[in-house]
C-alpha positions in Angstrom: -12.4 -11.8 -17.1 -13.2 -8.1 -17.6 -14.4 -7.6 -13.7 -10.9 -8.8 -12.4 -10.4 -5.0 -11.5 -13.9 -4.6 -9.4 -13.5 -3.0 -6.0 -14.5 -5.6 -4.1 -11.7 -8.2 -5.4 -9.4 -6.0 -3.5 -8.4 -5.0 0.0 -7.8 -1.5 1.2 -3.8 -1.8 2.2 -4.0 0.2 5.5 -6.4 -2.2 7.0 -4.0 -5.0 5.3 -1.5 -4.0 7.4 -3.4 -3.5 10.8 -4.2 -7.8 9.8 -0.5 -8.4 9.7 0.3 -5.9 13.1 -2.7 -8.6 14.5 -0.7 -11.9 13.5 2.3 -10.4 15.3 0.4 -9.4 18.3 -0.6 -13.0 17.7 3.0 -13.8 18.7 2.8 -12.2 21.9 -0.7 -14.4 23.2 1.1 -17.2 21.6 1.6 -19.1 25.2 4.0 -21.6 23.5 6.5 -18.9 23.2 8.8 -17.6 25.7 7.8 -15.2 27.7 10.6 -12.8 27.3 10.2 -13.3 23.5 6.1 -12.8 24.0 7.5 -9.2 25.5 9.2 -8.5 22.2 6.2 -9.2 19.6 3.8 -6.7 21.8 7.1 -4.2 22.1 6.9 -4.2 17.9 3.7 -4.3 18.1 3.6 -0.8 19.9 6.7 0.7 17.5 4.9 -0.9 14.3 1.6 1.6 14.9 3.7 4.5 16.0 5.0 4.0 12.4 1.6 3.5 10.6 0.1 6.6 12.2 3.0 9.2 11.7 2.8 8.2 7.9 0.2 6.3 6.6 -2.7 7.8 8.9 -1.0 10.9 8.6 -1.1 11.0 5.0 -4.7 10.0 4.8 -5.8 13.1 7.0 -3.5 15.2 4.4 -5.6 14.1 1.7 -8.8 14.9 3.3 -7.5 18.2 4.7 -6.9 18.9 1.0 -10.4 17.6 -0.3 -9.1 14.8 -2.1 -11.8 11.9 -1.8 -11.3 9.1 -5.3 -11.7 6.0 -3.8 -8.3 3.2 -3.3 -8.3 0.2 -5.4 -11.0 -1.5 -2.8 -13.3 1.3 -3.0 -12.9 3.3 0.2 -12.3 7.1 0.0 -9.3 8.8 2.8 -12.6 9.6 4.8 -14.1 6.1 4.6 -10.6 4.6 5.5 -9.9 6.7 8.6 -13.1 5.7 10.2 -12.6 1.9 9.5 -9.0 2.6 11.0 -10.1 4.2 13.7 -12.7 1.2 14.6 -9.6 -1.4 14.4 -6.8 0.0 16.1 -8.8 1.2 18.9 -9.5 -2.5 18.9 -5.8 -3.3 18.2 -5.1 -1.3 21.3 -7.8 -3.0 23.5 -6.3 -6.2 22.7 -2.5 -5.1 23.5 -3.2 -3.9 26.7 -5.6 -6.8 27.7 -2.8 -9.1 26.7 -0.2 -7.0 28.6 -2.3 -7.1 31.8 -4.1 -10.4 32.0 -1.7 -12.6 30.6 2.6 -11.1 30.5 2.4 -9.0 33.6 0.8 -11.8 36.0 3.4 -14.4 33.7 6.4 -11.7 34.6 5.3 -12.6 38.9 5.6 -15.6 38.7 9.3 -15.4 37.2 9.9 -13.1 39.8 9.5 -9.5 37.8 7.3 -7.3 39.2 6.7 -4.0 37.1 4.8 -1.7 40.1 1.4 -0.1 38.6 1.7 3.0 40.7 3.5 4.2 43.2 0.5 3.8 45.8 2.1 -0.2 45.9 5.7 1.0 47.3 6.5 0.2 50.8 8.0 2.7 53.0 11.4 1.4 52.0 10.8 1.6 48.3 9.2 5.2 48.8 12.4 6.2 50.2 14.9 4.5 47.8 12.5 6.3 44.6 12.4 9.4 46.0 15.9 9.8 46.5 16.8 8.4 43.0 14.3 11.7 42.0 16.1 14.0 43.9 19.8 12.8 42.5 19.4 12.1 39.2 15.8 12.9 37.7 15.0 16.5 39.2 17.9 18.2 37.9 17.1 17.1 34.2 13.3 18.4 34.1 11.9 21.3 32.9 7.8 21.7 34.2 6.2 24.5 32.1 2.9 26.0 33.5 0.8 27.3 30.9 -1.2 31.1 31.4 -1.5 34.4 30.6 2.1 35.0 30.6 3.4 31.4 28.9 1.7 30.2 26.0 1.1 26.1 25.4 4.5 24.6 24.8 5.3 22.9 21.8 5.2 18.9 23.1 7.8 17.1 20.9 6.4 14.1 18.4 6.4 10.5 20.6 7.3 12.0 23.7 5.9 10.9 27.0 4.5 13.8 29.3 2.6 14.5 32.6 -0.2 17.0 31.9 -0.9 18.5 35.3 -4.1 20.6 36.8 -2.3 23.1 39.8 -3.8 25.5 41.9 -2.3 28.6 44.3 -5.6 29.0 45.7 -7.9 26.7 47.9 -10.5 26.9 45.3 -10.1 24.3 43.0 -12.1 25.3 40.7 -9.5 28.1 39.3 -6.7 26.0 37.7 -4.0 26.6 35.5 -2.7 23.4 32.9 1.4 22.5 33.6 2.9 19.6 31.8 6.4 17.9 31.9 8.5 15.8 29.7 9.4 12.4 30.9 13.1 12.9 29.9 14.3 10.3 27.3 18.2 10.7 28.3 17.1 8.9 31.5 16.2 4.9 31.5 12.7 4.5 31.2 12.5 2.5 34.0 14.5 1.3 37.0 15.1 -1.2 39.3 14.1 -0.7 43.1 15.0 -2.5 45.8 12.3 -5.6 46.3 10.2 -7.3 48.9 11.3 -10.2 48.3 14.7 -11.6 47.4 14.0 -13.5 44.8 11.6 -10.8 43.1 13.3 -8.3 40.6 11.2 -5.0 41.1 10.7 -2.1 37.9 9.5 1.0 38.3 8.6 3.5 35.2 10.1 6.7 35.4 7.2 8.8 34.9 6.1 7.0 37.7 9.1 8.3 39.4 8.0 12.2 38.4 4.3 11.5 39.0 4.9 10.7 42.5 7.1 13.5 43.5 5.5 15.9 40.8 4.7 18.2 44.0 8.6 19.0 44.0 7.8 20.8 40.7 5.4 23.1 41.6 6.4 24.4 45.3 3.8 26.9 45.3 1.1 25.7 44.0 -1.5 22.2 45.1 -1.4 20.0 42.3 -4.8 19.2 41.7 -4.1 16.3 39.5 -1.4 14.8 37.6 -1.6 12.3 34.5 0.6 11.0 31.9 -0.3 11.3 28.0 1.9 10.9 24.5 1.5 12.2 20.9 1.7 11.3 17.7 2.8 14.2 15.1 2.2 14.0 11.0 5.8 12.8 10.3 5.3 12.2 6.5 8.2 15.0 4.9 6.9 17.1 2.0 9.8 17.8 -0.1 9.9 19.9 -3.2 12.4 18.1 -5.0 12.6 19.9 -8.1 12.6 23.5 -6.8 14.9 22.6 -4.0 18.5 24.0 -4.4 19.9 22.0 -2.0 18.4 18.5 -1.5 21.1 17.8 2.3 19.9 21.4 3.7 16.5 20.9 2.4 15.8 17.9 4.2 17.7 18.4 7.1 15.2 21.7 7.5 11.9 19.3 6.8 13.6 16.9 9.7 12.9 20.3 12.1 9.4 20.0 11.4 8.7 16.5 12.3 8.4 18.1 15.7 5.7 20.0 15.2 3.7 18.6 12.4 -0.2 18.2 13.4 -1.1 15.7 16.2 -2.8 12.9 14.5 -2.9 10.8 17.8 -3.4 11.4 21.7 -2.5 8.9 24.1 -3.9 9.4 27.7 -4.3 7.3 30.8 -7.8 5.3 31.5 -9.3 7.7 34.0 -7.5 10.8 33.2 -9.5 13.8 34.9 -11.5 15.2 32.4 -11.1 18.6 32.8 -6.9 18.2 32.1 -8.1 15.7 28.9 -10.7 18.7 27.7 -7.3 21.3 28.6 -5.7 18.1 26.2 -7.8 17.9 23.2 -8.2 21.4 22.7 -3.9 22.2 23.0 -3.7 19.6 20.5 -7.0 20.0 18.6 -7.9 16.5 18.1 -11.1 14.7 18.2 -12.6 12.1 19.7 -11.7 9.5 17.5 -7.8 10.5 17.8 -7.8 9.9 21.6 -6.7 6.6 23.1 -7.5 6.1 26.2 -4.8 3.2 27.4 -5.2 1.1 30.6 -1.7 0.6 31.3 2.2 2.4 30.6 1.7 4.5 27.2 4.8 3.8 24.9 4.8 -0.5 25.3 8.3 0.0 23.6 9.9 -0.4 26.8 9.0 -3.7 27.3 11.8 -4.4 24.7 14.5 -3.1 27.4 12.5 -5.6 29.7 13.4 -8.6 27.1 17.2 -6.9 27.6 17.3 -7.7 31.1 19.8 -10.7 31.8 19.3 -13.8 33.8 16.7 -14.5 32.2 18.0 -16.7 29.1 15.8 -19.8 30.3 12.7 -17.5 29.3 14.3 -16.5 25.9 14.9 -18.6 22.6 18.6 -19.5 22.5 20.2 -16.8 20.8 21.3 -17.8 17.4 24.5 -17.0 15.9 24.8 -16.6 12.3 27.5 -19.4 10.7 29.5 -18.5 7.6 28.6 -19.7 4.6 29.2 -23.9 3.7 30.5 -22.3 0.8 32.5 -19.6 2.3 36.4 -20.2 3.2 37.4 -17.6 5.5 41.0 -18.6 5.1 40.9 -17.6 1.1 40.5 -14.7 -1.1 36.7 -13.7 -1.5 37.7 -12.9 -5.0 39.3 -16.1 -6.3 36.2 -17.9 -4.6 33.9 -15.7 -6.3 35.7 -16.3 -9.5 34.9 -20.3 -9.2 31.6 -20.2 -8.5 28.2 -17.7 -7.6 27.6 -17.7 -4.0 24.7 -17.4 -2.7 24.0 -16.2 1.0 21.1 -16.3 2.9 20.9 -13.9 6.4 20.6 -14.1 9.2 20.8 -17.9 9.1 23.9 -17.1 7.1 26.6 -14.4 8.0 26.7 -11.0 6.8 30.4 -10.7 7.7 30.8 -12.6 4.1 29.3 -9.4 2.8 31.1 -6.7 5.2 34.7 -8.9 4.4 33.7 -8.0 0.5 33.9 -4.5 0.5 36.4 -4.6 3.1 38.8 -6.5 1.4 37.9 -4.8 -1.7 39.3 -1.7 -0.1 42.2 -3.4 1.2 43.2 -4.7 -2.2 46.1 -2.9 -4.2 44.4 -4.4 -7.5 41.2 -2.9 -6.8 40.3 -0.2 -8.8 36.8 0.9 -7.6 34.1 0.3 -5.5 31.1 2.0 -6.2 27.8 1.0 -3.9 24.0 2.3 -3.4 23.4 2.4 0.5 19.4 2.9 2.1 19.9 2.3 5.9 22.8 1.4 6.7 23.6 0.7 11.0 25.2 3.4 13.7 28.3 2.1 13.9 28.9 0.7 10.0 31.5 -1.5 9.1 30.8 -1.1 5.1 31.0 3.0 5.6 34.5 2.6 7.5 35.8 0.6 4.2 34.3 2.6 2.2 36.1 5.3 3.5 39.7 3.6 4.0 39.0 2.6 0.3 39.2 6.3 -0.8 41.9 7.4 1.6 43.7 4.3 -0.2 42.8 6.0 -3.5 40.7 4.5 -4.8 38.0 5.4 -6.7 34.7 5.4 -4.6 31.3 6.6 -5.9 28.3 5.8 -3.1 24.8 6.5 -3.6 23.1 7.3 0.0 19.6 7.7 -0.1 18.8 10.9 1.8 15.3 10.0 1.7 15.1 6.7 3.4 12.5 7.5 5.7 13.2 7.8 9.6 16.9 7.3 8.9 17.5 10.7 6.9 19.4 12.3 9.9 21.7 9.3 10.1 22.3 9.2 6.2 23.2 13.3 6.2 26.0 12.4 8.5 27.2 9.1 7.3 27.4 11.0 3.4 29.0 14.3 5.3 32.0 11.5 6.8 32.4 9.8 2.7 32.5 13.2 1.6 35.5 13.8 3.8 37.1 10.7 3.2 37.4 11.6 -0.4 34.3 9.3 -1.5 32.6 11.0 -4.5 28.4 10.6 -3.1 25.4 10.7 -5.0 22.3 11.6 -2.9 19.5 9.8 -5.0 17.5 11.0 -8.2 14.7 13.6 -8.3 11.5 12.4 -7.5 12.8 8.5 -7.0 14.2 6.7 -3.7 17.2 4.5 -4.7 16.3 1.8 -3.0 18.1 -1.3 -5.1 21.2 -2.9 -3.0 24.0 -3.6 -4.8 27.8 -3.4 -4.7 30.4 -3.3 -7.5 34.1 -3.6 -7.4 36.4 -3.3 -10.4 39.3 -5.5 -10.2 42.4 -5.6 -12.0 43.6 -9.1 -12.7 46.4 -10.6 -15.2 43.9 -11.2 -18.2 42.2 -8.0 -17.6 39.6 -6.0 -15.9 37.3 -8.2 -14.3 34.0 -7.1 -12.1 32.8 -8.2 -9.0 29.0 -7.9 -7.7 27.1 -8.4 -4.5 23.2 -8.2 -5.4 20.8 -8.1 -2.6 17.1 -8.2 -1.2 18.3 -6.3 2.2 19.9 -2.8 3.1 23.8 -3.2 3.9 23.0 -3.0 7.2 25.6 -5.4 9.7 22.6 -5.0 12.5 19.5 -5.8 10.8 21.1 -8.4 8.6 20.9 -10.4 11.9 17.4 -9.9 12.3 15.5 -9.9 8.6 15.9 -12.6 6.6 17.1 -11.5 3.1 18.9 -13.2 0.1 22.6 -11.9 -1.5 24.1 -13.1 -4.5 28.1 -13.1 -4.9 29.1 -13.3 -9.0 31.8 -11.9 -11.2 29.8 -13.4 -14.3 30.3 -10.4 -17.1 26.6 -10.0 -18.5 25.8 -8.8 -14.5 29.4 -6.7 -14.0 28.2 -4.6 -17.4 25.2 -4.4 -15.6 26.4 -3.1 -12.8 28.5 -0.9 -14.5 25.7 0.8 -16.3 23.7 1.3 -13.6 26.2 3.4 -11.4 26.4 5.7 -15.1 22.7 5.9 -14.8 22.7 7.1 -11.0 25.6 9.5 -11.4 24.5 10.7 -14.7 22.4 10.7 -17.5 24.4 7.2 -19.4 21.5 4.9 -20.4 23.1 1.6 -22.1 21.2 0.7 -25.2 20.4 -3.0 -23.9 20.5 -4.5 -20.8 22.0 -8.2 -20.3 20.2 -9.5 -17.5 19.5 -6.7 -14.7 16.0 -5.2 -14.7 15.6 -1.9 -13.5 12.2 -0.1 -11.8 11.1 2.5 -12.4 11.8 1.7 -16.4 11.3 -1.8 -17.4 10.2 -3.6 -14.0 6.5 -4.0 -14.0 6.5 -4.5 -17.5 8.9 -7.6 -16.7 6.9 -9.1 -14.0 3.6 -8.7 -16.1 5.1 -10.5 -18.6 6.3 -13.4 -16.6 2.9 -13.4 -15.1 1.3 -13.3 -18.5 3.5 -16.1 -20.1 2.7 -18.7 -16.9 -1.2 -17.5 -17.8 -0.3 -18.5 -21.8 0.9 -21.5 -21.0 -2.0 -22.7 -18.7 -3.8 -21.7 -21.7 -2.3 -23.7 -23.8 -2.4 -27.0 -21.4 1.0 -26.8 -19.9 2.1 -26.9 -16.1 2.1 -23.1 -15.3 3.1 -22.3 -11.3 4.2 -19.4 -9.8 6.0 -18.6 -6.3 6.2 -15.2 -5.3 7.9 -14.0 -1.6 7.8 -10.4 -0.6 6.7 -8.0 1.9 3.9 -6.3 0.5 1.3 -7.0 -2.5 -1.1 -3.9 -3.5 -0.3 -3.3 -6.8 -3.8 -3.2 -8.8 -2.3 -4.0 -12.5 -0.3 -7.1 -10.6 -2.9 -8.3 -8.9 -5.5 -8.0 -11.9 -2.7 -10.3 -14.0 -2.2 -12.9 -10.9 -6.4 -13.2 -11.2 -6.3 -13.8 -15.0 -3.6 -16.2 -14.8 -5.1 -17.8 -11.4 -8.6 -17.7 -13.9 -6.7 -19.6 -16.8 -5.6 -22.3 -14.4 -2.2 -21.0 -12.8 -0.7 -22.4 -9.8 -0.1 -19.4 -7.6 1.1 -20.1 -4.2 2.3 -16.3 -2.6 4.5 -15.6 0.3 3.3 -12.5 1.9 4.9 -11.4 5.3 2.7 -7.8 5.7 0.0 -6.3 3.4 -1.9 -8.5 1.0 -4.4 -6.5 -1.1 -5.2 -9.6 -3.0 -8.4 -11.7 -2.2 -8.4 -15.7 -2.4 -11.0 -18.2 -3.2 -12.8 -15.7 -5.4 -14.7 -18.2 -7.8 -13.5 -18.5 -10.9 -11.2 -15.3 -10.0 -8.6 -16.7 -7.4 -9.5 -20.4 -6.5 -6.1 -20.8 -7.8 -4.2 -18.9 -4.9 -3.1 -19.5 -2.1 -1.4 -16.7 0.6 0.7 -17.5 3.3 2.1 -14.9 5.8 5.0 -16.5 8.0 5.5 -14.1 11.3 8.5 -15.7 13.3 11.3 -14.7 15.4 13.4 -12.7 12.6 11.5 -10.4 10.3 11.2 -12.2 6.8 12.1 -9.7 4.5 13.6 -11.5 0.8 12.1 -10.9 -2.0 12.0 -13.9 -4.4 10.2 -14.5 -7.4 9.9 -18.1 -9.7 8.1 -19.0 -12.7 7.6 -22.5 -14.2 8.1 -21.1 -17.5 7.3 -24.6 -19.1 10.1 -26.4 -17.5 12.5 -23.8 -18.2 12.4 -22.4 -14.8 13.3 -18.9 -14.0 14.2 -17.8 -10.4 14.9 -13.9 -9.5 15.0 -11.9 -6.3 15.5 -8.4 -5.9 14.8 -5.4 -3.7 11.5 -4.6 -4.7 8.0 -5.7 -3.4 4.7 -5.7 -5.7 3.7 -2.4 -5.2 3.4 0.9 -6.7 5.8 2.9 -4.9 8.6 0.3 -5.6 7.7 0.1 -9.1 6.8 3.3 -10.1 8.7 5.6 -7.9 11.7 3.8 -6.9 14.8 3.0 -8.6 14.9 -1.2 -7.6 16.8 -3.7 -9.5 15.3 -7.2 -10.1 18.4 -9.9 -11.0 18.1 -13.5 -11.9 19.6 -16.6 -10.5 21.0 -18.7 -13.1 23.8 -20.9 -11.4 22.1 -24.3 -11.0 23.4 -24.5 -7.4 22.3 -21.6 -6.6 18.8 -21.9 -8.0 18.5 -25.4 -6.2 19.3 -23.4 -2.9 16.9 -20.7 -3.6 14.1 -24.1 -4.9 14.8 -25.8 -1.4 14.0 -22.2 0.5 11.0 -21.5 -1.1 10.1 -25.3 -0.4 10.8 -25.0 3.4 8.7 -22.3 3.8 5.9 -23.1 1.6 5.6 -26.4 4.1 5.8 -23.8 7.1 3.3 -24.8 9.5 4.3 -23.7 12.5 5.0 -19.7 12.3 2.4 -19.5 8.6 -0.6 -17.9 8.7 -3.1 -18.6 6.0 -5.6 -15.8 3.8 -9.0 -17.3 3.9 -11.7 -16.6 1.4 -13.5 -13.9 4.3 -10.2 -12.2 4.5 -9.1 -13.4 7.5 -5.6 -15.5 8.4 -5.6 -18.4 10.2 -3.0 -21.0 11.1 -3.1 -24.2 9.6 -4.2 -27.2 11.3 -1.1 -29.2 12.4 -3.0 -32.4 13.8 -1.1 -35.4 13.0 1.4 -33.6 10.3 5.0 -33.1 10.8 5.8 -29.7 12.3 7.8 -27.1 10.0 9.1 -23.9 11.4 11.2 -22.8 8.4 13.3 -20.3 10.1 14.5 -23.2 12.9 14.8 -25.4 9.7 17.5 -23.0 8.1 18.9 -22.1 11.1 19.8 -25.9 11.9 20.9 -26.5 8.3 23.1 -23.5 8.7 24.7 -24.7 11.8 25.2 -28.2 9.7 26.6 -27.6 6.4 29.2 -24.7 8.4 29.9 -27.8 10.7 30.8 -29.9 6.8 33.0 -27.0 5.8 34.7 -26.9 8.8 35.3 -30.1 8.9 36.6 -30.7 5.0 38.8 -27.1 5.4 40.5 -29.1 8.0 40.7 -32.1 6.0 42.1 -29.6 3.1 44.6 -28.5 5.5 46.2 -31.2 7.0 46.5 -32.5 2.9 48.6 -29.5 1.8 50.0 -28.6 5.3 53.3 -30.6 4.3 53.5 -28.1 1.2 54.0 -25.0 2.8 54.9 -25.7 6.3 58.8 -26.4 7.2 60.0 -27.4 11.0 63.7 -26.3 9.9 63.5 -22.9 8.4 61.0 -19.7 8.6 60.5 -18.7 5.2 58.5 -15.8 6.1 55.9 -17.0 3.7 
């Protein structure tokens, strides 16, 4: 077992996670689904590789700008990798627009929504009716800047859309001078014009809009040519942490820079003149390989507004509304339901109000003491940051961790810590060198028989808008081994207090991969030694080398592995005598599976944990994560009978293959299983039970406290 670490057991991650953009772009060809929803999947699709080439591509071009060339864990230097990139999203690309064009767009027609291709299609009457809309409200808001002598090449902002332009004052064409102008994004990026027909619904793109009246711009000159194009800047912040005085004002100066970072990518449209592309490449000095030459709108994102539109419900899935939990009375005091019992929670299929009512009656609460919380991303408009915030101007105590360095959301962390500040919230702005990115809430309570701590532990950000989106797992306990936890952790984050053992919290980047190797290492013992040894693992990402080296050994000893993988997998299966004992499932449905749960056989002594950190280095090497165990029975049946759905997913699971491909299982005469649908039902069902025996409990003990004769005031 000495080769288990060999490059080609292993799978470079970047191209990992162009397989997992595929299976969602899968979604959108998926002709069983809606076709608003199918308008979605491509719509992430498009925001997923803006996302992948400010960072990860970015930072590969770093490394070979600096001359760094060791190989990843599959072999391939930076140089190797961008060219194998380059290869497959160019294909990725292909395939988006192909499905956008020969399959949504005729599909949108026939329902009667007509998105116009270019303005050559408008009638006389739509002519009129865009041009005025340009005159009234998009002229006024742009800005066209010619580029000469006189005005240098502006800076283009990072994922803006533009129309480069070729103009002329003289009837020679062949002296020109480059203009460009920014598709403004106050404005909606596309708008409705009066149809045809009067059934048909009509959309027109604004830079349509501009491209059509461009003229208007440049009154004295002949545009020669006019075409839209979009970049992509290096977005990936350097930040010296250590020599940094100021860690708010130093990232709020590397946010400046985001604008103007080095163009990694060039968007242009399929026939763009070449002499304004050449004007293009050379501006931006990119190569070849950088340029995307799209048949279609640049910026697919839009087609997410499209999915907005209403009236259209009967091309949607139903929306579903998250149901408190079975084991949630709204009527009663979280705390004295906590104090019975752990409660488990599982979003979206389960409410996050449960969570948001915590801290919120936690600030409420005269006997509450303290609330102290770690917050990554949290939404614009955040219920848990206006507790938070009542809580201190209540007086209590209120210590908050907000990760300034949560990528892509640093601006809206700076202003959410600014407001705690004010409120009198005493905030921690994350550790030198690590993210914080562990979830977890404490509130010190005090009761008759003493000080008592609550805890919320989570896989998810306390986020009230993407908790009804991701699915992710919560855990409400007041047991005391987790409250000292807790308690030591918050020391650790404001100051230097390290307790000298830990009851049952396990902390990254300290103790956490050693934990999981362990656990890994005793299921591979035990195999060893002729016992049932299984593992079940759920998470977002797997390319930890030491991880996956002990999953192979253990696999190799006769381990039952079965993995739950949403995005990048740099694990191989089928490897013989290596991995024949794995299997990897990917499930891509309508919410984005995002819990990270992890059980071990442990010779019948089962153990079940779930945390906020996924199998890779960053989270357990450079991240401050906290892994917590599940030790109600309940709640570990609960957290058994997920795992069991969605290992019998067939419907939205996509299997690894032994040639590193995923492909979906074949469903001929087996029962279909969409595990999200599954929990969604059961959560509509057993919030349907508690309704139903809360009114049974109330109708009971309604003669005890309710009198016809007299208001009591109680």
């Amino acid at each position: 077992m000495s080769d288990v670490g060999k490059a080609a057991y292993f799978t470079n991650r970047e191209l990992s996670w162009l397989d997992f953009n595929y299976r969602v772009l899968g979604e959108a060809r998926d002709k069983t689904i809606p076709l608003f929803e199918r308008l979605k999947f491509l719509s992430i699709t498009s925001s997923n590789l803006d996302e992948f080439f400010m960072i990860r591509v970015a930072s590969l071009k770093d490394m070979v700008n600096a001359g760094y060339a060791k190989p990843d864990i599959a072999g391939m230097t930076p140089e190797v990798q961008l060219d194998a990139i380059s290869v497959k999203t160019h294909d990725l690309v292909n395939t988006q627009y192909t499905t956008y064009n020969r399959s949504l767009k005729p599909m949108l027609k026939q329902n009667h929504v007509i998105i116009i291709d270019s303005f050559e299609e408008l009638s006389s009457a739509q002519e009129k009716y865009v041009d005025q809309y340009f005159m009234q409200d998009v002229y006024p808001v742009l800005t066209p800047m010619a580029v000469d002598s006189s005005r240098p090449f502006p800076l283009i902002r990072n994922k803006s859309l533009n129309i480069g332009a070729l103009i002329s004052d003289k009837a020679d064409e062949s002296e020109y001078d480059f203009a460009t102008v920014q598709v403004p994004s106050v404005l909606p990026r596309f708008i409705e014009i009066p149809s045809e027909n009067r059934e048909d619904r009509t959309l027109m793109l604004l830079e349509q809009v501009i491209e059509k009246n461009i003229q208007k711009l440049f009154l004295n000159y002949k545009v020669i040519c006019a075409y839209p194009y979009r970049i992509m800047r290096n977005a990936d912040l350097s930040i010296d942490e250590e020599d940094a005085a100021d860690l708010l004002k130093e990232i709020q100066k590397q946010l400046k820079k985001r604008q103007w970072g080095e163009v990694i990518r060039l968007e242009v449209e399929d026939g763009m003149d070449k002499r304004l592309l050449k004007t293009l490449k050379k501006a931006m000095n990119v190569g070849e390989a950088s340029i995307y030459r799209i048949n279609g709108p640049l910026d697919l994102t839009f087609l997410m507004k499209v999915n907005g539109l209403e009236g259209y419900e009967h091309l949607k899935y139903p929306k579903y509304q998250p149901q408190i939990s079975g084991d949630i009375h709204p009527e009663e005091d979280l705390f004295s339901q906590i104090r019975r019992k752990d409660i488990l929670l599982a979003h979206p299929f389960q409410s996050f109000d449960t969570v948001v009512d915590f801290v919120r009656q936690a600030s409420k609460d005269p006997k509450v003491l303290a609330i102290k919380q770690t917050l990554y991303r949290v939404s614009g408009n955040s219920p848990i940051i206006a507790s938070l915030a009542e809580a201190a101007e209540n007086g209590k105590q209120v210590t908050v961790l907000v990760e300034l360095k949560a990528r892509f959301d640093e601006e809206n962390n700076i202003i959410w810590a600014k407001k705690l500040e004010k409120a009198g919230c005493h905030v921690i702005y994350g550790l030198v060198g690590l993210k914080t990115h562990s979830k977890i809430t404490l509130v010190v309570r005090q009761e008759e028989d003493g000080i008592r701590r609550y805890v919320h532990l989570g896989t998810g950000n306390y986020n009230d808008s993407t908790a009804k989106m991701y699915t992710d797992m919560g855990l409400l306990t007041c047991a005391k081994p987790i409250g000292e936890d807790a308690t030591a952790v918050f020391n650790m984050l404001s100051g230097y207090s390290e307790p000298l053992q830990w009851n049952k919290l396990t902390l990254a980047p300290l103790w956490l991969r050693g934990k999981f190797l362990e656990l890994i290492h005793q299921e591979e013992v035990n195999a060893q030694e002729g016992r049932p040894a299984h593992i079940i693992a759920k998470m977002n990402s797997l390319c930890d080398k030491e991880v996956i080296m002990a999953l192979y050994k253990a696999s190799a000893a006769g381990v039952k592995i079965e993995l739950i993988i949403r995005g990048i997998c740099c694990l191989k299966t089928g490897i013989p005598g290596i991995s024949e004992n794995i299997t990897v499932k990917s499930i891509v449905g309508n919410f984005l599976e995002h819990s990270r749960i992890f059980y071990f056989y442990n010779n019948g002594w089962e153990n079940i944990y779930m945390g906020s950190a996924d199998w890779m280095p960053r989270n357990l090497d450079r991240r401050v994560e906290i892994l917590f165990p599940v030790e109600d029975e309940v709640c570990k049946k609960q957290v058994m009978h997920i795992l069991d759905i969605q290992l019998k997913d067939n419907v939205k699971a996509h299997y690894l293959q032994a040639d590193n491909t995923y492909q979906k299982p074949d469903k001929r005469g087996k029962a279909l299983v969409s595990s999200q649908d599954y929990f969604c039902q059961e959560a509509i069902s057993r919030a349907k039970e508690g309704k139903k025996k809360e009114e049974e409990l109330s109708r009971v003990f309604e003669p005890m406290y309710h009198n016809d004769e007299e208001d009591t005031g109680i």
